[in-house]
C-alpha positions in Angstrom: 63.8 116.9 65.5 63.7 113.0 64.7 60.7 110.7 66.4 61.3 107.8 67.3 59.2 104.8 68.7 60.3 101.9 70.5 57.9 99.2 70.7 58.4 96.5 73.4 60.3 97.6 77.2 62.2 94.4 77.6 66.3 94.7 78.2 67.1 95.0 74.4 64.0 97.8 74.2 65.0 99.5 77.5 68.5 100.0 76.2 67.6 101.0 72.3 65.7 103.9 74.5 68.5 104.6 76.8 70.7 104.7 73.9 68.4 107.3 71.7 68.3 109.1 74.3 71.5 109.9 74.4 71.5 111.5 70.9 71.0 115.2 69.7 67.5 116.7 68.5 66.1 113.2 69.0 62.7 112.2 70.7 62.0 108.8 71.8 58.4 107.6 72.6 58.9 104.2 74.8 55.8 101.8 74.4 54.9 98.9 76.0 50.9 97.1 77.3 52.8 96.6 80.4 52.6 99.5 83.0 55.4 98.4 85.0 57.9 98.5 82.1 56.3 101.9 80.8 56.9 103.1 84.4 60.2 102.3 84.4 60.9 104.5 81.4 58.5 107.4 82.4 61.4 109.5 83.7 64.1 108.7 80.9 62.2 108.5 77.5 60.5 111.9 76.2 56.9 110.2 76.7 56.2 106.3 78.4 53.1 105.4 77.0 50.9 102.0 77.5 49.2 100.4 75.3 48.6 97.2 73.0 50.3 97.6 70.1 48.3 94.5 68.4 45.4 97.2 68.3 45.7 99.1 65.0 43.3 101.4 66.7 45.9 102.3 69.4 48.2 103.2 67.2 46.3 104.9 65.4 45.9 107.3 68.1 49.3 108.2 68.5 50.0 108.8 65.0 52.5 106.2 64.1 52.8 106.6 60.7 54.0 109.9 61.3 57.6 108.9 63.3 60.4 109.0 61.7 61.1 105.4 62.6 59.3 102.6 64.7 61.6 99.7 66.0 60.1 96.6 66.9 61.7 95.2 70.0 58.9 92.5 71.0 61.3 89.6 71.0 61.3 86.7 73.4 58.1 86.2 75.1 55.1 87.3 72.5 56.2 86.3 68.7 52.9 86.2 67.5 52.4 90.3 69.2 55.6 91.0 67.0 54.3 89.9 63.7 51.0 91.2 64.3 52.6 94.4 65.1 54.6 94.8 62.4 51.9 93.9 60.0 49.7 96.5 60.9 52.4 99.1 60.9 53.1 97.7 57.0 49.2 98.7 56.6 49.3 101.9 58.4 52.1 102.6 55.6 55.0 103.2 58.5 57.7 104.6 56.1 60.7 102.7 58.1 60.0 99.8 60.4 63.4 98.2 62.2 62.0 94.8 63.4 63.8 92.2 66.6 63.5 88.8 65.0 63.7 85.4 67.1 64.8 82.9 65.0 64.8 82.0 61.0 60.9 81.1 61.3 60.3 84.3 63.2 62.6 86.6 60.3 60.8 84.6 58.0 57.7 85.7 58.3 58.5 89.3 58.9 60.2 89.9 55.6 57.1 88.2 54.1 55.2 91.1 55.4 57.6 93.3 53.8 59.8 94.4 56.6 63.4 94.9 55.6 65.3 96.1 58.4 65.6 92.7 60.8 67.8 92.5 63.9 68.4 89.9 66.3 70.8 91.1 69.1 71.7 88.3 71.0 73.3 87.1 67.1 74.9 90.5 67.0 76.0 90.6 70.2 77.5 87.1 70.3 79.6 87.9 67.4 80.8 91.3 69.0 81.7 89.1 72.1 83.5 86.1 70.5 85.5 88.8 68.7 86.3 90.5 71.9 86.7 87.5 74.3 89.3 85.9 71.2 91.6 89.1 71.0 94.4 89.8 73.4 92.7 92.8 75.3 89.8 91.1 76.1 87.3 92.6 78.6 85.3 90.0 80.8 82.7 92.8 81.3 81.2 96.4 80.0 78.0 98.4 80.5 75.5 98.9 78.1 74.0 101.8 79.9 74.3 102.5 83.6 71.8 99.8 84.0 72.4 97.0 81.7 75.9 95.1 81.5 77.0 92.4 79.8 79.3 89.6 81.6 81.9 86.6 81.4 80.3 84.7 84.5 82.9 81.8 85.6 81.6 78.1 86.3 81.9 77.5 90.3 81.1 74.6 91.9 77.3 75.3 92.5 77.0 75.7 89.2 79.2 73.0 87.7 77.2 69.9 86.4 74.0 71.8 85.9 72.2 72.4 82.1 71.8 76.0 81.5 67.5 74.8 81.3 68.0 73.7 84.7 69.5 77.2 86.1 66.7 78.7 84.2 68.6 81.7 84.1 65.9 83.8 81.9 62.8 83.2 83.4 64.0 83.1 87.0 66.8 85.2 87.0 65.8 87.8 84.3 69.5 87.0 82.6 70.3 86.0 79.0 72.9 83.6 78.3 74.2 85.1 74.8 77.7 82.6 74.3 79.1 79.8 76.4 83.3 80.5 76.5 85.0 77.1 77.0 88.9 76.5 77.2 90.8 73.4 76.6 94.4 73.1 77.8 96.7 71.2 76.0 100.1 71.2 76.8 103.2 73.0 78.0 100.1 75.5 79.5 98.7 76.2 75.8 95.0 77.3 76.0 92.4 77.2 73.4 89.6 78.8 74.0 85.5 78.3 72.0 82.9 80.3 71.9 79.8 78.5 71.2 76.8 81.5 70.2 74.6 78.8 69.6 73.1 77.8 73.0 71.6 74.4 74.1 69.8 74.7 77.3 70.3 71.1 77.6 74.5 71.8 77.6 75.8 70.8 81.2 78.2 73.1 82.4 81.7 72.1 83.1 84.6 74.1 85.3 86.3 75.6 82.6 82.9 76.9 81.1 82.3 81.0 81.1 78.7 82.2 80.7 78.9 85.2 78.9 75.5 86.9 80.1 73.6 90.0 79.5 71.0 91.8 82.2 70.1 94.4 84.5 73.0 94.8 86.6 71.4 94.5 90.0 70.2 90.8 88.5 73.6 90.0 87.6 75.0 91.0 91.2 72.1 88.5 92.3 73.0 85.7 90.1 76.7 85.7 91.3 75.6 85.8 95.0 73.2 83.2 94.2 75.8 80.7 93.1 79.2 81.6 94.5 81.8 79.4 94.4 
């Protein structure tokens, strides 16, 4: 039977848990200093457990060093809880640490520590999505899990005009903008269509923009409700 621990409940930690879950002779131990978010896992990992993983002592408690692997999923809001956290599983001697990275400072500094498994999913996922939204059969939306789901989300007029900083999609809506599909028509009805993975929250949106989005799928019901056409 493998152990696994998933530090940090946020959507990309929710949905590593969902997705061990799902595997055979696995057990998945869902951590987070937040009770709400442990909560919400109580009923789908093997054990939900609060506490602050910044506290070697805490960890210590659970025996850590003694899962088969601990992933890192601390991402967006607390950097500095990340690096501390994967610093002192380095010291507890964790034998493999998987490690969410922000941006090139944040990877940076975590494979100075010595981590050498470093993911960023939005990355990932926006190259999974260009691939898909630039082949013939693409999908405009899938589910992660029954509860997360990612999205093509068409420009309407309530939205056209605004920056994707005014929306402010994350922090009000809970919603991740992960690629920005935009087509150009030339002529004779030829389309070209970009995807831009990089994001500037300053970009104002335009009709013929596409969020492609990821969230809880009751938040992404909301957002479209919110700003229908």
């Amino acid at each position: 039977m493998k152990q696994y621990a998933v530090l940090g409940l946020g959507i990309f930690g929710k949905s590593v848990v969902l997705n061990l879950m799902n595997k055979k002779d696995v057990e998945v131990f869902a951590i987070d200093k937040m009770m709400s978010s442990v909560d919400e896992m109580k009923d789908i990992a093997t054990q939900a457990i609060r506490l602050d993983t910044t506290q070697k002592e805490a960890l210590e408690a659970i025996e850590i060093n003694k899962f088969d692997a601990v992933i890192v999923t601390i991402g967006q809001q607390d950097m500095m809880a990340s690096i501390l956290t994967a610093l002192i599983l380095k010291e507890m001697g964790v034998e493999r640490i998987i490690a969410r990275y922000i941006n090139n400072q944040h990877k940076t500094i975590l494979a100075l520590i010595g981590i050498k498994e470093l993911i960023n999913p939005e990355e990932r996922m926006g190259e999974e999505i260009a691939k898909n939204i630039t082949s013939p059969n693409a999908l405009s939306y899938f589910e992660l899990s029954e509860e997360y789901s990612i999205e093509e989300i068409k420009i309407t007029s309530s939205l056209e005009g605004k920056s994707i900083f005014d929306i402010d999609i994350r922090d009000k809506h809970k919603i991740n903008v992960i690629a920005v599909k935009t087509e150009t028509y030339a002529g004779e009805g030829s389309a070209k269509t970009d995807i831009d993975v990089i994001i500037d929250p300053n970009r104002v949106l335009v009709k013929d923009d596409c969020l492609i989005v990821i969230g809880l799928a009751k938040d992404l019901e909301k957002f479209r409700k919110t700003y229908k056409a």
